[in-house]
PDB file as gemmi writes it, atoms N, CA and C in Angstrom:
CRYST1    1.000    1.000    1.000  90.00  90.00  90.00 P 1                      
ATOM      1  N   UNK A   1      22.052 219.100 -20.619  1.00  0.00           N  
ATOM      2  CA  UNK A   1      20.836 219.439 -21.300  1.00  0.00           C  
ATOM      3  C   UNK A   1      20.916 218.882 -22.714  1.00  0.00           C  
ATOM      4  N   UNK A   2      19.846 218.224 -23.407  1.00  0.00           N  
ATOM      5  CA  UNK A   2      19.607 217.782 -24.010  1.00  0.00           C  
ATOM      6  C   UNK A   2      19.895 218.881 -25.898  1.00  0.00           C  
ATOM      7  N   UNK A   3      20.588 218.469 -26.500  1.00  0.00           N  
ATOM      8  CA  UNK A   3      20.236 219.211 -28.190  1.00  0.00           C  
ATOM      9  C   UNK A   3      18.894 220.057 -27.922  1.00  0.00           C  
ATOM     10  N   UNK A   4      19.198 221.272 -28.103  1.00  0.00           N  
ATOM     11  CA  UNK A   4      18.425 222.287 -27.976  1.00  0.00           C  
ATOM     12  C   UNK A   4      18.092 222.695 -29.729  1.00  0.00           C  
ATOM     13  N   UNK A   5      16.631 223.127 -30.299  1.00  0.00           N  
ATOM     14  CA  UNK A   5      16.780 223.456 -31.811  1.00  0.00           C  
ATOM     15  C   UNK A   5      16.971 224.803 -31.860  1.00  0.00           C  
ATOM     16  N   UNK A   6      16.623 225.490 -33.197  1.00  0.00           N  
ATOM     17  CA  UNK A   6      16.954 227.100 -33.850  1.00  0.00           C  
ATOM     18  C   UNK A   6      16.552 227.979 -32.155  1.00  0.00           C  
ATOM     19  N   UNK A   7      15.077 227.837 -31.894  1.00  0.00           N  
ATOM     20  CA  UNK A   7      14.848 228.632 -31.136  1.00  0.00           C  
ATOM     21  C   UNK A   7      14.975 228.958 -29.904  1.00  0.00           C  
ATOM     22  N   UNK A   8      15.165 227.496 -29.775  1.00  0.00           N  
ATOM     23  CA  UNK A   8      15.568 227.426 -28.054  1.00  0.00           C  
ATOM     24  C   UNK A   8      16.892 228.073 -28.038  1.00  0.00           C  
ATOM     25  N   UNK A   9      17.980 227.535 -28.762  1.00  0.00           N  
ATOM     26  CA  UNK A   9      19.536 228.224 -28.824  1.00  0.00           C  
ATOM     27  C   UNK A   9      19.076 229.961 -29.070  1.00  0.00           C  
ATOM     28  N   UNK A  10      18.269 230.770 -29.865  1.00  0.00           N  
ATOM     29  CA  UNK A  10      18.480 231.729 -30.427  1.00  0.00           C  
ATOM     30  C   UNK A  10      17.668 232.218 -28.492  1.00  0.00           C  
ATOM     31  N   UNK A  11      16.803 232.130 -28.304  1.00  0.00           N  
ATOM     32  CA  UNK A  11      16.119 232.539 -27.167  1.00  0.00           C  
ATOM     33  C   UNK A  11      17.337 232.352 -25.844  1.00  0.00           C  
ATOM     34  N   UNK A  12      17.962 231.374 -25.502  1.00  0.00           N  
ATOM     35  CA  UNK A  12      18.925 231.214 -24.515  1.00  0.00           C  
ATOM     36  C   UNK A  12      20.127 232.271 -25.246  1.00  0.00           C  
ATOM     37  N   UNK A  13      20.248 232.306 -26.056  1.00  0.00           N  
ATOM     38  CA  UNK A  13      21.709 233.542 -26.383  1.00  0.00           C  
ATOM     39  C   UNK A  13      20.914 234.747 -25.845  1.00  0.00           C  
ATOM     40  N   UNK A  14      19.881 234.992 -26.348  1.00  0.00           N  
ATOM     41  CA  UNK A  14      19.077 236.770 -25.936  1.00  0.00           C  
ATOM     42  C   UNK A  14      18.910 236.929 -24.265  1.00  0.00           C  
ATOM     43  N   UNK A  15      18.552 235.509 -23.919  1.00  0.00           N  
ATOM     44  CA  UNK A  15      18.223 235.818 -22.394  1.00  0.00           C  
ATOM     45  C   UNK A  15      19.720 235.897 -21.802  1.00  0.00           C  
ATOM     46  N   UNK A  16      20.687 235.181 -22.224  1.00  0.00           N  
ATOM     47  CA  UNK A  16      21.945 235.215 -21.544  1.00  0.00           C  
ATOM     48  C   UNK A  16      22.622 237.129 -21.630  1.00  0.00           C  
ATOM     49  N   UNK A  17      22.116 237.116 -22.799  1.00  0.00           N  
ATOM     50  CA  UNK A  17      22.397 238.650 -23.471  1.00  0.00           C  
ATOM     51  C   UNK A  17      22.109 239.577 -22.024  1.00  0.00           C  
ATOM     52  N   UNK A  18      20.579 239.246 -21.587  1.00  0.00           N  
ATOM     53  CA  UNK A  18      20.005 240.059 -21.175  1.00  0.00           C  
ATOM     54  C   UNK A  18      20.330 239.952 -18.948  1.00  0.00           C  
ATOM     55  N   UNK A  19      20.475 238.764 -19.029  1.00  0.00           N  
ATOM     56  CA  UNK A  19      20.975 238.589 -17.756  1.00  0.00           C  
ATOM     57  C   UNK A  19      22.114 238.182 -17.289  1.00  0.00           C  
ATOM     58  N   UNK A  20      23.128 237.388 -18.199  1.00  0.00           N  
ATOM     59  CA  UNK A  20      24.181 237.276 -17.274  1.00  0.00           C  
ATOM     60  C   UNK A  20      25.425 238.003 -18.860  1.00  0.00           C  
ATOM     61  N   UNK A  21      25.070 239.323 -18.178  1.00  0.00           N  
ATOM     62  CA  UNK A  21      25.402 240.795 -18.463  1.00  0.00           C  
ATOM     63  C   UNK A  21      27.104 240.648 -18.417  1.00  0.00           C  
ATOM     64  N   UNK A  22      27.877 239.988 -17.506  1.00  0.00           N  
ATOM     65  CA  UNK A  22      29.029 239.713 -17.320  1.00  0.00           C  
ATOM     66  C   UNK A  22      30.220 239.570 -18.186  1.00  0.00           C  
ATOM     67  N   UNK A  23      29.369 238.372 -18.938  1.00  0.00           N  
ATOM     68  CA  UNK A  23      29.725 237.579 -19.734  1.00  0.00           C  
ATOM     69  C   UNK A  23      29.331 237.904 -21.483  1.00  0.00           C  
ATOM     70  N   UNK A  24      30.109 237.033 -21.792  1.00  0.00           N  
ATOM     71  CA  UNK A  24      29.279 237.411 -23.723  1.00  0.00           C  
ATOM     72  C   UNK A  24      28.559 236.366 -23.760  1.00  0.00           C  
ATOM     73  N   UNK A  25      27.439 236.970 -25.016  1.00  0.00           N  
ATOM     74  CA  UNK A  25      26.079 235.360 -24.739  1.00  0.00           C  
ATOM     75  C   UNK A  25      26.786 234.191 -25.084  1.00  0.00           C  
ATOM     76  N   UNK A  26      28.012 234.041 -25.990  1.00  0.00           N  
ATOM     77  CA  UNK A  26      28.498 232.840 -26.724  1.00  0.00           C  
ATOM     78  C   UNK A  26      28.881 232.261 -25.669  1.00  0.00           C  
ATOM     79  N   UNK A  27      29.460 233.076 -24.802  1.00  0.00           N  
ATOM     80  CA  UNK A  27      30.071 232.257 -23.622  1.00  0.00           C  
ATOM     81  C   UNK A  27      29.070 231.740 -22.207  1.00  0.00           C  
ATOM     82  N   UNK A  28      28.296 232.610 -22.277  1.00  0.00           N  
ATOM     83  CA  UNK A  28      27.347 232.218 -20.924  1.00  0.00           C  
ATOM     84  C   UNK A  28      26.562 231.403 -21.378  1.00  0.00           C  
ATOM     85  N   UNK A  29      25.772 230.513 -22.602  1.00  0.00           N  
ATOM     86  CA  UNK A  29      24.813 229.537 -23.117  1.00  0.00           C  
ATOM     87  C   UNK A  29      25.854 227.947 -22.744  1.00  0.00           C  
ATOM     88  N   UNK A  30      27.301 228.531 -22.875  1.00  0.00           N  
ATOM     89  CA  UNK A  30      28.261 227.104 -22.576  1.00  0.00           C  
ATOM     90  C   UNK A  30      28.119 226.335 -21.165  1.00  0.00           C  
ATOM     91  N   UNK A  31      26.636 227.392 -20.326  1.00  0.00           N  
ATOM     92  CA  UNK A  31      26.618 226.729 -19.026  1.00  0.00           C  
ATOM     93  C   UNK A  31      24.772 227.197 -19.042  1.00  0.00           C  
ATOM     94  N   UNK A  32      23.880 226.565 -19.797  1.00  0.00           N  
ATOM     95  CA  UNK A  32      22.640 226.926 -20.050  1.00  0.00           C  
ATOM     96  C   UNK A  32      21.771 227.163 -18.723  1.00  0.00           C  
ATOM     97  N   UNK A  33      21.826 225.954 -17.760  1.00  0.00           N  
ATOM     98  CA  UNK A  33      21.554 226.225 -16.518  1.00  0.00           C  
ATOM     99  C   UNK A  33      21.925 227.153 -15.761  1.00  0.00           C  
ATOM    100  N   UNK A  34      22.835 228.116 -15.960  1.00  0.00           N  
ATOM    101  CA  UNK A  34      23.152 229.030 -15.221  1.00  0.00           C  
ATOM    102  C   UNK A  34      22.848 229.904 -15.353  1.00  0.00           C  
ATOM    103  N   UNK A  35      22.039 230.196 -17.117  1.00  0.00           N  
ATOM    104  CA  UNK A  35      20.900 230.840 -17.486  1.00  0.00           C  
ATOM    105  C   UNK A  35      19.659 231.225 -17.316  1.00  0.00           C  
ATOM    106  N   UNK A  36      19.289 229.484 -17.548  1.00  0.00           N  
ATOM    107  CA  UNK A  36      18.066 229.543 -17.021  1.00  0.00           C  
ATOM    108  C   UNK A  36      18.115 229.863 -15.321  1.00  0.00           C  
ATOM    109  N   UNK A  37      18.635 229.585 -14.250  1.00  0.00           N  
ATOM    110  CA  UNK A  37      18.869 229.803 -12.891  1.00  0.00           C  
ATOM    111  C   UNK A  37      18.832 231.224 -12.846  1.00  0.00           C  
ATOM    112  N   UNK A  38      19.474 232.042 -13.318  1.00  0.00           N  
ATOM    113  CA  UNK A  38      19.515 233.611 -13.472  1.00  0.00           C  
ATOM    114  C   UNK A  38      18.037 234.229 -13.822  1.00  0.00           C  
ATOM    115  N   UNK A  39      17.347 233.576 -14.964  1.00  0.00           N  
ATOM    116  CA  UNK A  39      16.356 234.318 -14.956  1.00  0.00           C  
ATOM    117  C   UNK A  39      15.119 233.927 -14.202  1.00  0.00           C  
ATOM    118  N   UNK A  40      15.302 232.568 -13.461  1.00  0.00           N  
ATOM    119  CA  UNK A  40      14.165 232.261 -12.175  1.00  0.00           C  
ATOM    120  C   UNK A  40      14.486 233.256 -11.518  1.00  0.00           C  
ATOM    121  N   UNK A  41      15.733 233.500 -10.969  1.00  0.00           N  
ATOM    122  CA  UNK A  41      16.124 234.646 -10.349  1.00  0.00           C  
ATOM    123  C   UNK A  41      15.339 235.810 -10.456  1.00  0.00           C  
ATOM    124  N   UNK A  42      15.783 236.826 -11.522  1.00  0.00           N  
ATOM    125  CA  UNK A  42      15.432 237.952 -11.509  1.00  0.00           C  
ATOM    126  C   UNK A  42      14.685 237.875 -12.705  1.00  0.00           C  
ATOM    127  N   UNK A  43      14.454 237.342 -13.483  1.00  0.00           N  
ATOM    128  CA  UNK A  43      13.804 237.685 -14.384  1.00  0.00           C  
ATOM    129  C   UNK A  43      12.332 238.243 -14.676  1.00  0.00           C  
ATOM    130  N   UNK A  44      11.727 239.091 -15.926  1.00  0.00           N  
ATOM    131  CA  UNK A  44      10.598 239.438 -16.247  1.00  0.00           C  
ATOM    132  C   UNK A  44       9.620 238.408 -16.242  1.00  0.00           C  
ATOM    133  N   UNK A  45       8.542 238.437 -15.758  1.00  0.00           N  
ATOM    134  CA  UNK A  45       7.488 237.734 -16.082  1.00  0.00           C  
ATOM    135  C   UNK A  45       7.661 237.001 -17.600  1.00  0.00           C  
ATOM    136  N   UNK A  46       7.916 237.512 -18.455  1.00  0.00           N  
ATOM    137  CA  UNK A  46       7.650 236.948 -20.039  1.00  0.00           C  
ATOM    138  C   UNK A  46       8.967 236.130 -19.704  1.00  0.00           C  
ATOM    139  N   UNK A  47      10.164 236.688 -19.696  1.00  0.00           N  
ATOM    140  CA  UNK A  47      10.830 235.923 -19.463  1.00  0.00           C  
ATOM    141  C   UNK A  47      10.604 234.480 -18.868  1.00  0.00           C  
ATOM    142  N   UNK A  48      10.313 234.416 -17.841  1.00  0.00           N  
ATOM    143  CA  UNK A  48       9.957 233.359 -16.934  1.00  0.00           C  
ATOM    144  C   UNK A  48       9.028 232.108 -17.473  1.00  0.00           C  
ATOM    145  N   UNK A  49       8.072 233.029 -17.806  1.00  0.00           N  
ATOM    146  CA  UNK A  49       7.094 231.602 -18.797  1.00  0.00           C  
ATOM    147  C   UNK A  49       7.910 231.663 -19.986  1.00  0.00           C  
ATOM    148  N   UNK A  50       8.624 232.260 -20.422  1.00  0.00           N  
ATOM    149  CA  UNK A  50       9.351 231.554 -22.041  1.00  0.00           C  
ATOM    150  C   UNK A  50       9.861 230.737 -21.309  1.00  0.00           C  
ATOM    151  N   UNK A  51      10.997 230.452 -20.683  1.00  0.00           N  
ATOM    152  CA  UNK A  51      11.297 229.316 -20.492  1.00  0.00           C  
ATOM    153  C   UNK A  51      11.072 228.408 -20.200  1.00  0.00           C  
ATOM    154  N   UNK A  52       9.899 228.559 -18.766  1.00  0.00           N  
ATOM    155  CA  UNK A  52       8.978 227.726 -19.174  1.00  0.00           C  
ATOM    156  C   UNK A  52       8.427 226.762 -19.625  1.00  0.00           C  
ATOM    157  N   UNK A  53       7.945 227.288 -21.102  1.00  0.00           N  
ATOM    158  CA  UNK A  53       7.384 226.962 -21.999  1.00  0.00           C  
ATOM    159  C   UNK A  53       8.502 226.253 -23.076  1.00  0.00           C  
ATOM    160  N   UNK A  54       9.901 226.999 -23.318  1.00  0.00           N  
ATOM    161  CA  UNK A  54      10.685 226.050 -24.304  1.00  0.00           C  
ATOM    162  C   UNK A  54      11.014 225.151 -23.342  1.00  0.00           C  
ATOM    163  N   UNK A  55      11.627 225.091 -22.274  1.00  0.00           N  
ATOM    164  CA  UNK A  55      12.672 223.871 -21.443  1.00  0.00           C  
ATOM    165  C   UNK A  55      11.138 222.944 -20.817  1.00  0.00           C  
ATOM    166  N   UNK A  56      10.734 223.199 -20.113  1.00  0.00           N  
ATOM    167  CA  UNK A  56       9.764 222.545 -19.608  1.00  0.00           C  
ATOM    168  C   UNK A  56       9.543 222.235 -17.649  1.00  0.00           C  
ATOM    169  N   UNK A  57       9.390 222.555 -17.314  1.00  0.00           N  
ATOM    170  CA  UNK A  57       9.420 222.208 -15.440  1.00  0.00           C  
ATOM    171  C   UNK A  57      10.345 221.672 -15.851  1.00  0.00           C  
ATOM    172  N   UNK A  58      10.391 220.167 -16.274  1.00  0.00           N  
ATOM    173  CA  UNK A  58      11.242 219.028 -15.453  1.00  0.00           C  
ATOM    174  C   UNK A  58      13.009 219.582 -15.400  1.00  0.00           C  
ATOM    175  N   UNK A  59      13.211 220.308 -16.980  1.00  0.00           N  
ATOM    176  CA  UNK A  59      14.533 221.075 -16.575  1.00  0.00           C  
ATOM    177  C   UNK A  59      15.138 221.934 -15.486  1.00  0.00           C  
ATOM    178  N   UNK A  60      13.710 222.845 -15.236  1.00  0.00           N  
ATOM    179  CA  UNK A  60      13.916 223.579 -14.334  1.00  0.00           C  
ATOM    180  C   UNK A  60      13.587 223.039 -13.095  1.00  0.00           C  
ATOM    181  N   UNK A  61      12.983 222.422 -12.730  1.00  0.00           N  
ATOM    182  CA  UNK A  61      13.426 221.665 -11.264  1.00  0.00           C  
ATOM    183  C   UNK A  61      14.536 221.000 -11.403  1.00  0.00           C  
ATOM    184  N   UNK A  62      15.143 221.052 -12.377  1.00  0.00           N  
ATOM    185  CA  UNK A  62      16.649 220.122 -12.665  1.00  0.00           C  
ATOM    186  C   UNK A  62      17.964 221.310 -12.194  1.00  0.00           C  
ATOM    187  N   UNK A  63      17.259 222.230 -12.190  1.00  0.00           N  
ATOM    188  CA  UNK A  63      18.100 223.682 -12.062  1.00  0.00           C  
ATOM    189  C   UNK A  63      18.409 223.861 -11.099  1.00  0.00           C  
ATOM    190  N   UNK A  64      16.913 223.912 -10.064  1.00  0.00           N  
ATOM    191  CA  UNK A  64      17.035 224.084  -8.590  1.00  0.00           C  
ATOM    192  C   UNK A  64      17.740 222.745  -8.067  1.00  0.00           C  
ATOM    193  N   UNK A  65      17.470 221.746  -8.273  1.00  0.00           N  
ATOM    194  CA  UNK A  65      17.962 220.866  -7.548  1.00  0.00           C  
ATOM    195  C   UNK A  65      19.821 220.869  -7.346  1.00  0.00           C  
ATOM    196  N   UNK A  66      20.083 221.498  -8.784  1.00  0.00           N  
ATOM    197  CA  UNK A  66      21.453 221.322  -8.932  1.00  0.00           C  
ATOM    198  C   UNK A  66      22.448 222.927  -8.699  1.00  0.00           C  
ATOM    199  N   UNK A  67      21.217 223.478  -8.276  1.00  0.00           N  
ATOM    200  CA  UNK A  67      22.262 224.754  -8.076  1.00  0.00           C  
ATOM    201  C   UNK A  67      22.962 225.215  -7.731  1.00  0.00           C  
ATOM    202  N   UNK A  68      23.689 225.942  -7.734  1.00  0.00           N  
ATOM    203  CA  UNK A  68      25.335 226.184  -6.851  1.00  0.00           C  
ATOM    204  C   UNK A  68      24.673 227.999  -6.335  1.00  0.00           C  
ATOM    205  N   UNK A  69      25.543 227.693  -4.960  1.00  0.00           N  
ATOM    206  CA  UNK A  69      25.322 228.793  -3.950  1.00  0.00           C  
ATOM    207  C   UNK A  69      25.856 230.331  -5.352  1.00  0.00           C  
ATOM    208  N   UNK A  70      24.875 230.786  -4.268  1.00  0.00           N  
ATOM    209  CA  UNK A  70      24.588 232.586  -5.080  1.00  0.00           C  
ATOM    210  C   UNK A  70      23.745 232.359  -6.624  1.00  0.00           C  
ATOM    211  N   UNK A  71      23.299 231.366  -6.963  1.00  0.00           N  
ATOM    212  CA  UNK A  71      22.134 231.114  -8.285  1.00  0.00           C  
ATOM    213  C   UNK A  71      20.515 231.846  -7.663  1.00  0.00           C  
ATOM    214  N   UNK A  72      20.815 232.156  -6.593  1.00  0.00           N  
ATOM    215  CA  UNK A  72      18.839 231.965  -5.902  1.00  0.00           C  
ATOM    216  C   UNK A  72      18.850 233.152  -4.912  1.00  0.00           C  
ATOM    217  N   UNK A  73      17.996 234.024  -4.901  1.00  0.00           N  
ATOM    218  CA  UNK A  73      17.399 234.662  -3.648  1.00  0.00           C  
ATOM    219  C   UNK A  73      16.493 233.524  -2.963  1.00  0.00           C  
ATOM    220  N   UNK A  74      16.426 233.999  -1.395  1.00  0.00           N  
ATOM    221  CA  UNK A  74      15.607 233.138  -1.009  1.00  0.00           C  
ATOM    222  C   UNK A  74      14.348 233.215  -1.658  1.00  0.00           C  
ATOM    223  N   UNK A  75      13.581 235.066  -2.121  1.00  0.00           N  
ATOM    224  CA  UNK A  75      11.751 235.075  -2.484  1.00  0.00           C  
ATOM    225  C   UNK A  75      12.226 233.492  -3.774  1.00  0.00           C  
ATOM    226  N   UNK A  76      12.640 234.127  -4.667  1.00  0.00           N  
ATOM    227  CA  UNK A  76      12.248 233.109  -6.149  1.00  0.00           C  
ATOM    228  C   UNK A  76      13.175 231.972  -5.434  1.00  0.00           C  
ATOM    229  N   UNK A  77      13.784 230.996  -4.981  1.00  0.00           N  
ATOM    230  CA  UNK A  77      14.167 229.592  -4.349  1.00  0.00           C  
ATOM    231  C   UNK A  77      12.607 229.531  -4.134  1.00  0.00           C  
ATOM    232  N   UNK A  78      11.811 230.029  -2.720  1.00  0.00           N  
ATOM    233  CA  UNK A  78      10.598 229.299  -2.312  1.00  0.00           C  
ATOM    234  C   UNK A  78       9.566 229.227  -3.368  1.00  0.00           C  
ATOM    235  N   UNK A  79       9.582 230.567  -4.588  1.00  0.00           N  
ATOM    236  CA  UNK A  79       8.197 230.401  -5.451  1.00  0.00           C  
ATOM    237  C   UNK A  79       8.520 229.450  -6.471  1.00  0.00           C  
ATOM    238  N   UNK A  80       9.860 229.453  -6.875  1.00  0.00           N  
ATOM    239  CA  UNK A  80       9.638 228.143  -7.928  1.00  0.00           C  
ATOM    240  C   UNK A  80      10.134 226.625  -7.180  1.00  0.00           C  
ATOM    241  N   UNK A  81      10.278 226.792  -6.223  1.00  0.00           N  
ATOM    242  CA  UNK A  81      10.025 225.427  -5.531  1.00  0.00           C  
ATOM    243  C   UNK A  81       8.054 224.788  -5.243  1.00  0.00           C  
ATOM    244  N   UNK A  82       7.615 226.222  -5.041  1.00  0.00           N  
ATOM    245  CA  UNK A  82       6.242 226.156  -5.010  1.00  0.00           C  
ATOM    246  C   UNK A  82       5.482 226.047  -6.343  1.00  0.00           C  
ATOM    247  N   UNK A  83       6.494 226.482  -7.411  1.00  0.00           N  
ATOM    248  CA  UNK A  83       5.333 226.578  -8.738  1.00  0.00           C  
ATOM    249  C   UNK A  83       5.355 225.408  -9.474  1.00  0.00           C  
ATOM    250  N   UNK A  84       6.985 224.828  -9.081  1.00  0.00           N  
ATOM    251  CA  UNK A  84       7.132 223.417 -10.200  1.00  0.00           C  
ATOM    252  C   UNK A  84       6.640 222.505  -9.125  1.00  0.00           C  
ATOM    253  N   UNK A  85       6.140 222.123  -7.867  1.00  0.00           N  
ATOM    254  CA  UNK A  85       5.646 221.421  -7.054  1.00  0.00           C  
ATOM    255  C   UNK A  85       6.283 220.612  -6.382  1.00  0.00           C  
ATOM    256  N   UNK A  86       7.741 221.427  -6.059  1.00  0.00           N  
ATOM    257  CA  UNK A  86       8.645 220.555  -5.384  1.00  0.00           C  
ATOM    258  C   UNK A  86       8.327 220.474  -4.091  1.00  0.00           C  
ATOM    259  N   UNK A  87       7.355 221.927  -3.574  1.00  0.00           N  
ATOM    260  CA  UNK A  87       6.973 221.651  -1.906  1.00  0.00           C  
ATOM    261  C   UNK A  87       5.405 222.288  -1.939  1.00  0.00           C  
ATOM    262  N   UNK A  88       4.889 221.407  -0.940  1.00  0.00           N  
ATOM    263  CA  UNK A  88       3.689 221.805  -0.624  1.00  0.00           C  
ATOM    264  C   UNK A  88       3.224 223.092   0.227  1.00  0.00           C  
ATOM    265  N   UNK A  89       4.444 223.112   1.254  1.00  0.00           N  
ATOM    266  CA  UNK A  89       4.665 223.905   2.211  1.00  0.00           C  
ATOM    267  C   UNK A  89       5.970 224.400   2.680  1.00  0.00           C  
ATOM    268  N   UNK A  90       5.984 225.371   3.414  1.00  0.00           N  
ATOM    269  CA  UNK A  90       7.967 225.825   3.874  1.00  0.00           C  
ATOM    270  C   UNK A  90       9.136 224.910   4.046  1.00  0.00           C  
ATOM    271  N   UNK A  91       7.999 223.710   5.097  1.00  0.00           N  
ATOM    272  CA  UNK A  91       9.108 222.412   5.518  1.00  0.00           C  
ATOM    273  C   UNK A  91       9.387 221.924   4.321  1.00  0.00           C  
ATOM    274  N   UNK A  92       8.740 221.760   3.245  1.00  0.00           N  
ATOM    275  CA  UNK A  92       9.702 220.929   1.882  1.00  0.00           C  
ATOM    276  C   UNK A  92      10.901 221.587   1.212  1.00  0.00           C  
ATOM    277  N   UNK A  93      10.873 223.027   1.167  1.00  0.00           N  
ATOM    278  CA  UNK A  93      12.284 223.736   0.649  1.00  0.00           C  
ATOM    279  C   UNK A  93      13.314 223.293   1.410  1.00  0.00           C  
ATOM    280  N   UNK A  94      14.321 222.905   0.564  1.00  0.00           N  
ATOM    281  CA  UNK A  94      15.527 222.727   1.101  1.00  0.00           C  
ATOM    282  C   UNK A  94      16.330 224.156   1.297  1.00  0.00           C  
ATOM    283  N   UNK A  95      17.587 224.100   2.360  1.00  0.00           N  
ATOM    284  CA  UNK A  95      17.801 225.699   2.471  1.00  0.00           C  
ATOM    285  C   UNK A  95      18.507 225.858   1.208  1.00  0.00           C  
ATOM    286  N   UNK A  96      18.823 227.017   0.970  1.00  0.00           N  
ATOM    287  CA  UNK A  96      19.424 228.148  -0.534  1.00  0.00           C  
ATOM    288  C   UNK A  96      21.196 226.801  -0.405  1.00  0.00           C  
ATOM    289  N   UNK A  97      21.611 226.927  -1.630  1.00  0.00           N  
ATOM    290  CA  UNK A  97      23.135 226.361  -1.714  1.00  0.00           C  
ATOM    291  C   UNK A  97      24.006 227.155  -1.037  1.00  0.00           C  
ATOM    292  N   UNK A  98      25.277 226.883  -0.181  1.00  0.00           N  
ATOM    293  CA  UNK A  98      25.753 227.649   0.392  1.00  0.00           C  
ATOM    294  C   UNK A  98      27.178 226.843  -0.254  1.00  0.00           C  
ATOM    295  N   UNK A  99      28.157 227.945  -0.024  1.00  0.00           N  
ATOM    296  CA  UNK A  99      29.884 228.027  -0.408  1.00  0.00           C  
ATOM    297  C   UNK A  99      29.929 227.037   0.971  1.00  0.00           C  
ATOM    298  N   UNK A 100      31.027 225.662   0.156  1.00  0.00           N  
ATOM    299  CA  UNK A 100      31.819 225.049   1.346  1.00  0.00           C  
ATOM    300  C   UNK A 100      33.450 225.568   0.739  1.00  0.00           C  
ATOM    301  N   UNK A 101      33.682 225.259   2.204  1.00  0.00           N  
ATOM    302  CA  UNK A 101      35.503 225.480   1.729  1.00  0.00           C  
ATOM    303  C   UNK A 101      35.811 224.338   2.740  1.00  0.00           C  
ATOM    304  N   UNK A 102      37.111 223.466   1.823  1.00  0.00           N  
ATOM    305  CA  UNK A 102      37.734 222.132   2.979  1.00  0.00           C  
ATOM    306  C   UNK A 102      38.292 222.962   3.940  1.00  0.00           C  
ATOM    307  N   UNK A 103      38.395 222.562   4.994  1.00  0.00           N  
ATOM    308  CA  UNK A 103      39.317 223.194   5.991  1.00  0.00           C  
ATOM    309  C   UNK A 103      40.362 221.743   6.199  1.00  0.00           C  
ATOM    310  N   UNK A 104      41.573 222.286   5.497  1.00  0.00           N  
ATOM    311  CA  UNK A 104      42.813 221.051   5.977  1.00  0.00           C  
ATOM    312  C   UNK A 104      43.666 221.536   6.993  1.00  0.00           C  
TER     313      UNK A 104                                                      
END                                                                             
């Protein structure tokens, strides 16, 4: 992700604050997408259009595309596949990321 300014950084520390609860915000912004991915997830409505509105679609279809298994329920995978216009219909979602393990 691209140099983020004052607000975008100060807004991604609060949302990290607020969803990936786990972690401390200093440390969870060191993986921003996993942020933003969390609050497509579960997040508040306001939530959802702030980001939105600072990152822009093209990030966040940058999110889904690149997500790693357990980032997505299936409801929010199909609606923001449907809202940023990645599918027209069911057949365009690709399925949710799933855990591989090598088997040697």
């Amino acid at each position: 992700m691209d140099k983020m300014d004052d607000r975008t950084n100060s807004e991604l520390e609060r949302l990290a604050g607020k969803y990936i609860w786990w972690k401390a915000p200093a440390e969870a912004v060191k993986t921003p997408e996993r942020v933003l991915a969390q609050v497509m997830d579960i997040g508040v409505w306001q939530d959802m259009f702030l980001i939105r509105d600072l990152f822009g679609e093209e990030i966040l279809r940058a999110v889904l595309r690149n997500a790693e298994a357990g980032w997505f329920r299936g409801r929010s995978w199909h609606y923001w596949h449907y809202v940023l216009g990645l599918a027209k219909d069911s057949s365009d979602i690709p399925p949710l990321p799933t855990r591989r393990f090598d088997a040697r």
